[in-house]
C-alpha positions as CSV (number, residue, x, y, z in Angstrom):
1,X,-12.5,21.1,-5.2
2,X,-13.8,18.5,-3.4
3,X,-15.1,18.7,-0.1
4,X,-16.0,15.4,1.1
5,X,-14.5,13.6,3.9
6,X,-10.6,12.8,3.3
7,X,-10.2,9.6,2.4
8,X,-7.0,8.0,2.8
9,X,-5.9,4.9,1.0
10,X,-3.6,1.3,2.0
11,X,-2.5,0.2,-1.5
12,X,-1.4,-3.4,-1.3
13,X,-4.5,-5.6,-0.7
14,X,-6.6,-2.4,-1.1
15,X,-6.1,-0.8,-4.3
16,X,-4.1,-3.7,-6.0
17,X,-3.0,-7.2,-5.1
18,X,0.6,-6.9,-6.8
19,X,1.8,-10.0,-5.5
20,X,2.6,-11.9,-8.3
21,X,4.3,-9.6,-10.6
22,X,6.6,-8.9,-7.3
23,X,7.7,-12.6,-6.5
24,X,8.7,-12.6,-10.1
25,X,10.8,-9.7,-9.9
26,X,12.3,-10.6,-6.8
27,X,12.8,-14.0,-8.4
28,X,15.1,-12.1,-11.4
29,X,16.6,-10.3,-8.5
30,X,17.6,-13.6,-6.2
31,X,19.1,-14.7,-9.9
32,X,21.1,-11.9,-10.7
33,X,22.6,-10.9,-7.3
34,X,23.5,-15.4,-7.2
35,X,21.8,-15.8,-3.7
36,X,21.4,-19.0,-3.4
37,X,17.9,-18.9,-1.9
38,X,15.0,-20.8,-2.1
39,X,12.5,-18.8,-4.9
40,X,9.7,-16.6,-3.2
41,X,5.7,-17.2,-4.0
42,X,3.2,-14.9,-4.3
43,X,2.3,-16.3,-0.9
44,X,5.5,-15.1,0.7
45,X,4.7,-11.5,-1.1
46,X,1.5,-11.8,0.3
47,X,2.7,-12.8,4.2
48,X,4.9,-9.1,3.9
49,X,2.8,-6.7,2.2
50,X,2.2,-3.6,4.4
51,X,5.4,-4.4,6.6
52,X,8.1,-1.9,6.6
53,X,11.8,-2.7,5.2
54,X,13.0,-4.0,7.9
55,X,10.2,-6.3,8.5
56,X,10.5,-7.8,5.4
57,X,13.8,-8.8,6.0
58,X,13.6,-10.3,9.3
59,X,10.0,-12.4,7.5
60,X,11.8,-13.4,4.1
61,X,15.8,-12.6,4.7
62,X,16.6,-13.6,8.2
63,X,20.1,-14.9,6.9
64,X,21.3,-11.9,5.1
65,X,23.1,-9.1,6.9
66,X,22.1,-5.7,7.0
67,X,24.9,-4.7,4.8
68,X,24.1,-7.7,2.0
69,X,20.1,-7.2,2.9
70,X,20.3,-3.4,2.0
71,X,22.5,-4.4,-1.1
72,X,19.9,-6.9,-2.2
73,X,16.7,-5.3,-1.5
74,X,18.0,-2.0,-4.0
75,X,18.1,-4.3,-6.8
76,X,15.0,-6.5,-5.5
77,X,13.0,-2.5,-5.7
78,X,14.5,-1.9,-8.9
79,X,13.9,-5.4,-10.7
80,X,10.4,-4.6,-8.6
81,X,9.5,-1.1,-10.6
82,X,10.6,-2.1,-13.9
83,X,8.3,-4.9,-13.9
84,X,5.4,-3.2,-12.5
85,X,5.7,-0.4,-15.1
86,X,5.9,-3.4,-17.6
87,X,2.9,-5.0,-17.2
88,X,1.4,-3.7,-13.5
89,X,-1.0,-5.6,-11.2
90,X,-4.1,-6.7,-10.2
91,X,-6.3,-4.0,-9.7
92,X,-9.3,-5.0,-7.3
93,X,-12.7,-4.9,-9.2
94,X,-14.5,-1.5,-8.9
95,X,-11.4,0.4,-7.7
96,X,-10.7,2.9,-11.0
97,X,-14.4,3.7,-11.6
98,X,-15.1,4.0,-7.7
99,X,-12.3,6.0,-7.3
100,X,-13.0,8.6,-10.2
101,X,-16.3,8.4,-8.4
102,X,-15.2,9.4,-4.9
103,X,-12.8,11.9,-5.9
104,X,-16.0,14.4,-6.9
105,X,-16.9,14.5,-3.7
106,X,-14.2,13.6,-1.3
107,X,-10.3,14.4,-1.6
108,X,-7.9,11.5,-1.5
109,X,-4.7,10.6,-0.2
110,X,-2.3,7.0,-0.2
111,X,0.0,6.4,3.0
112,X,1.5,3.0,2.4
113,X,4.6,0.9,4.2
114,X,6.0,0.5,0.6
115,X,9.3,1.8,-0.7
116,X,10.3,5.0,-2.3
117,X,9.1,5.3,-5.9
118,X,6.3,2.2,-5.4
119,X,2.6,4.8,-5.3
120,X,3.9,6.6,-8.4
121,X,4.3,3.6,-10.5
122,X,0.7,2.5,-8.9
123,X,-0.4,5.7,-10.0
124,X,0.9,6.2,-13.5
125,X,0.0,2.6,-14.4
126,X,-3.2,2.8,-13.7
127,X,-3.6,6.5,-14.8
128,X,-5.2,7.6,-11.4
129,X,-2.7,10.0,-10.8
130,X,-4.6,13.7,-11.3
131,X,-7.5,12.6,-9.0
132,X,-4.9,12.1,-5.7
133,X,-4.1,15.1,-4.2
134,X,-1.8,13.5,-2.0
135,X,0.3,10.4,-1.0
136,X,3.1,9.1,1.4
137,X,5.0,6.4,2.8
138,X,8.1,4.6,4.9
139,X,10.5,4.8,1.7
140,X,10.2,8.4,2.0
141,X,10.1,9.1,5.4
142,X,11.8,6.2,7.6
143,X,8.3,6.6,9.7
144,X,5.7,4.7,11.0
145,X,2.5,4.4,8.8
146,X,0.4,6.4,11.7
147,X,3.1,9.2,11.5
148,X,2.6,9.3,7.7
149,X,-0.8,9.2,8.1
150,X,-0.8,12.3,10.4
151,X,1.9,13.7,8.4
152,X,-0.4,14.0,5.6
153,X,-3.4,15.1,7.1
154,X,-1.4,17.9,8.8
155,X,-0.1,19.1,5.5
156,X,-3.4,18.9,3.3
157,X,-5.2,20.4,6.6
158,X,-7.2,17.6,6.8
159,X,-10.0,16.8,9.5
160,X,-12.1,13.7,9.9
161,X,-9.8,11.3,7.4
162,X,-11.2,8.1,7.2
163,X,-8.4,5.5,6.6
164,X,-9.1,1.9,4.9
165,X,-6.6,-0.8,4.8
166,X,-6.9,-4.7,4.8
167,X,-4.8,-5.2,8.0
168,X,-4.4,-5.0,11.8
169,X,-1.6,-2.7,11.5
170,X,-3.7,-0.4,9.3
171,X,-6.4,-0.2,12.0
172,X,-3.5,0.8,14.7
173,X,-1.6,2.9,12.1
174,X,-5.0,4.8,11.8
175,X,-5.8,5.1,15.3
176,X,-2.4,6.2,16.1
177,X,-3.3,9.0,14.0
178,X,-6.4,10.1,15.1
179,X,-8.6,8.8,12.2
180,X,-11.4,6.3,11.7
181,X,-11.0,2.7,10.2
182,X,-12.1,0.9,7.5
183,X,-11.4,-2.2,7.2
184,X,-10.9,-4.0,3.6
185,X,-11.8,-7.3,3.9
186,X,-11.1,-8.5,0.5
187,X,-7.1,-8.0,0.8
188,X,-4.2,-10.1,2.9
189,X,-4.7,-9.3,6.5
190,X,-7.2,-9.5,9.6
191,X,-9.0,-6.4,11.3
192,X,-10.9,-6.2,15.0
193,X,-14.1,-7.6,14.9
194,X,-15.1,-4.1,15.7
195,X,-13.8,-2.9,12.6
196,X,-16.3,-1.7,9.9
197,X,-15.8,-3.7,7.1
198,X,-15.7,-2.9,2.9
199,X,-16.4,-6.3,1.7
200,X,-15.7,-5.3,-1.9
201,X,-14.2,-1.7,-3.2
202,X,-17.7,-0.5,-4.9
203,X,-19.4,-0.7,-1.6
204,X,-17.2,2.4,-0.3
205,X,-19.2,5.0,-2.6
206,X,-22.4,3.5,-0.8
207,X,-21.0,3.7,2.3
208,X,-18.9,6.9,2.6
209,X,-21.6,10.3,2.8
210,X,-20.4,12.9,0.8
């Protein structure tokens, strides 16, 4: 077993930039449930990704309810999964061979904002699945991203995590949990300029010790 450092893992703008294959779904979504809405870009997927549920609604959906938003957003996840098991996403260059990499040394984990269901199709996809010991996030739990982090840790009995995410919230999400940051430049969001950054995925094998 590995015996690295715990390494913890964002997933949108970290792992995967999913944001086009999501406006389209969303786009079949807005059709089928006749909201009469303008259509989203991958821009607007991109201005939400790593807010919770109800963030997304108040960015994208101020006009719809709760009731009608919480209607809508069940198909908008399901349109969302069957096209992501369709044809998947971007995957960020370096991240399935640095990954397999890492995993010899270190053991990893996912704690994402993302919606119940949403790391397992990133994971089968992409085949990654065997060399994650461990993943959670909102969908599952209703909880901040620092609780999930710490939620995590606590069950895996993990010390030292290092977190890396590509946004501001990630940096506060990990030092609400006790962990240090790491700071994915390359993804859709802005860090402290004392962050440490990963200007590209490989350079994490480099720069993480075993």
């Amino acid at each position: 077993m590995a015996s690295g450092r715990p390494l913890i893992f964002d997933l949108d703008g970290t792992l995967w930039d999913s944001t086009e294959v999501v406006a389209q779904a969303w786009n079949a979504a807005l059709a089928e449930a006749r909201l009469e809405l303008a259509a989203l870009s991958a821009a607007d997927i991109g201005s939400v990704m790593g807010f919770t549920h109800e963030q997304i609604r108040a960015r994208l959906f101020p006009e719809l309810d709760l009731d009608r938003w919480n209607e809508f957003s069940r198909l908008a996840y399901a349109r969302e999964e069957e096209f992501l098991r369709r044809q998947g996403a971007a995957l960020y260059p370096g991240v399935p061979q640095g990954l397999r990499r890492l995993a010899e040394r270190h053991p990893l984990g996912i704690v994402s904002n993302c919606q119940q269901g949403y790391i397992e199709v990133f994971l089968e996809w992409t085949g990654l699945k065997t060399i994650f010991q461990d993943w959670e996030c909102h969908g599952n739990t209703g909880l901040s991203k620092g609780d999930n982090i710490r939620r995590l840790c606590s069950r895996q009995n993990w010390k030292g995590a290092l977190y890396i995410g590509d946004t501001a919230g990630d940096e506060a999400a990990a030092g609400q949990a006790g962990c240090d940051f790491l700071f994915a430049s390359y993804g859709f969001g802005q860090a402290s300029a004392e962050a440490r950054r990963l200007d590209f995925f490989q350079q994490l094998v480099e720069l993480v010790p075993a």
